[in-house]
C-alpha positions as CSV (number, residue, x, y, z in Angstrom):
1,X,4.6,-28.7,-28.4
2,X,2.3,-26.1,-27.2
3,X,2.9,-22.4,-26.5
4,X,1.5,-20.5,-23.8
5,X,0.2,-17.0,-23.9
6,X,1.5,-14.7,-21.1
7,X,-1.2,-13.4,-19.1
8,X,-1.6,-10.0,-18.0
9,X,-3.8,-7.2,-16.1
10,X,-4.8,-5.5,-18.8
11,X,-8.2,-3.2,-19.1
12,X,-10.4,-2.9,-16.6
13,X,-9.0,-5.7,-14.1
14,X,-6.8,-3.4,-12.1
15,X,-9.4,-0.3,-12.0
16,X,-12.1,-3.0,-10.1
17,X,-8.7,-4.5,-8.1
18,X,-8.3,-0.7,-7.0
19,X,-11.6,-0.2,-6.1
20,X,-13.3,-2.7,-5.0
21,X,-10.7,-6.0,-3.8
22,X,-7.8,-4.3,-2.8
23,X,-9.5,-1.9,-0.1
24,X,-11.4,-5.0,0.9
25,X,-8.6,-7.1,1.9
26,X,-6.2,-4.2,2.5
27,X,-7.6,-1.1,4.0
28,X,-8.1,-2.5,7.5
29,X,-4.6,-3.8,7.8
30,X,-3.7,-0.5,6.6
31,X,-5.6,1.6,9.1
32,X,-4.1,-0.4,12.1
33,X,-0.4,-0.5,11.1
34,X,-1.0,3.7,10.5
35,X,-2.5,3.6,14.0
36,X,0.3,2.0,15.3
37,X,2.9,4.0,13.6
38,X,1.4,6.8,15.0
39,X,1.3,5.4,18.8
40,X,5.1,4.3,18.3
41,X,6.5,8.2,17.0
42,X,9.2,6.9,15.7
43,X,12.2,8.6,13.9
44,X,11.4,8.4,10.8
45,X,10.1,5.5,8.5
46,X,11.0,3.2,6.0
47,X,8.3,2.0,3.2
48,X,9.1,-0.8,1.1
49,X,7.6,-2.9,-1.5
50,X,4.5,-0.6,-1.4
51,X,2.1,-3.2,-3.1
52,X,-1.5,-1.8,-3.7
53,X,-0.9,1.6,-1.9
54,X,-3.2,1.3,1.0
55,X,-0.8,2.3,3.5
56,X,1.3,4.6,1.2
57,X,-1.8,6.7,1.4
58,X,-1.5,6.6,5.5
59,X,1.9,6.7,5.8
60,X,2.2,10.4,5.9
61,X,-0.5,11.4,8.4
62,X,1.1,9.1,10.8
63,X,4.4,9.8,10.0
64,X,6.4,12.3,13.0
65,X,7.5,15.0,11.1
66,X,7.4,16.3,7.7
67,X,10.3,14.7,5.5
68,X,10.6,11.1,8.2
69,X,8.6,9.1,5.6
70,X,11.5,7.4,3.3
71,X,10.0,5.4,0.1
72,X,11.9,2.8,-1.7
């Protein structure tokens, strides 16, 4: 019988994913779904299931008026 060890981000693994990975693969999906928020004006907005926090960081800039940006 073997036993495995649960894996983890631990250290400096999520610093460099912040940095360096997740802007590369995120930001510019980011940037156009905040441009498109904007061009759309809607109501207000619903954020879930934030993942790295690209957009979360967008979100309010684009968002209509202060207090239509809804996080769950």
């Amino acid at each position: 019988m073997t036993t495995q060890t649960p894996i983890a981000f631990s250290g400096s693994i999520p610093k460099y994913y912040d940095t360096y990975l997740g802007p590369l693969l995120f930001e510019p999906y980011a940037e156009d779904l905040a441009r498109r928020v904007r061009e759309l004006k809607p109501a207000d907005i619903l954020e879930l299931a934030a993942g790295t926090g690209c957009l979360t960081q967008r979100l309010p800039e684009a968002a209509p008026r202060p207090g239509s940006l809804h996080r769950i």
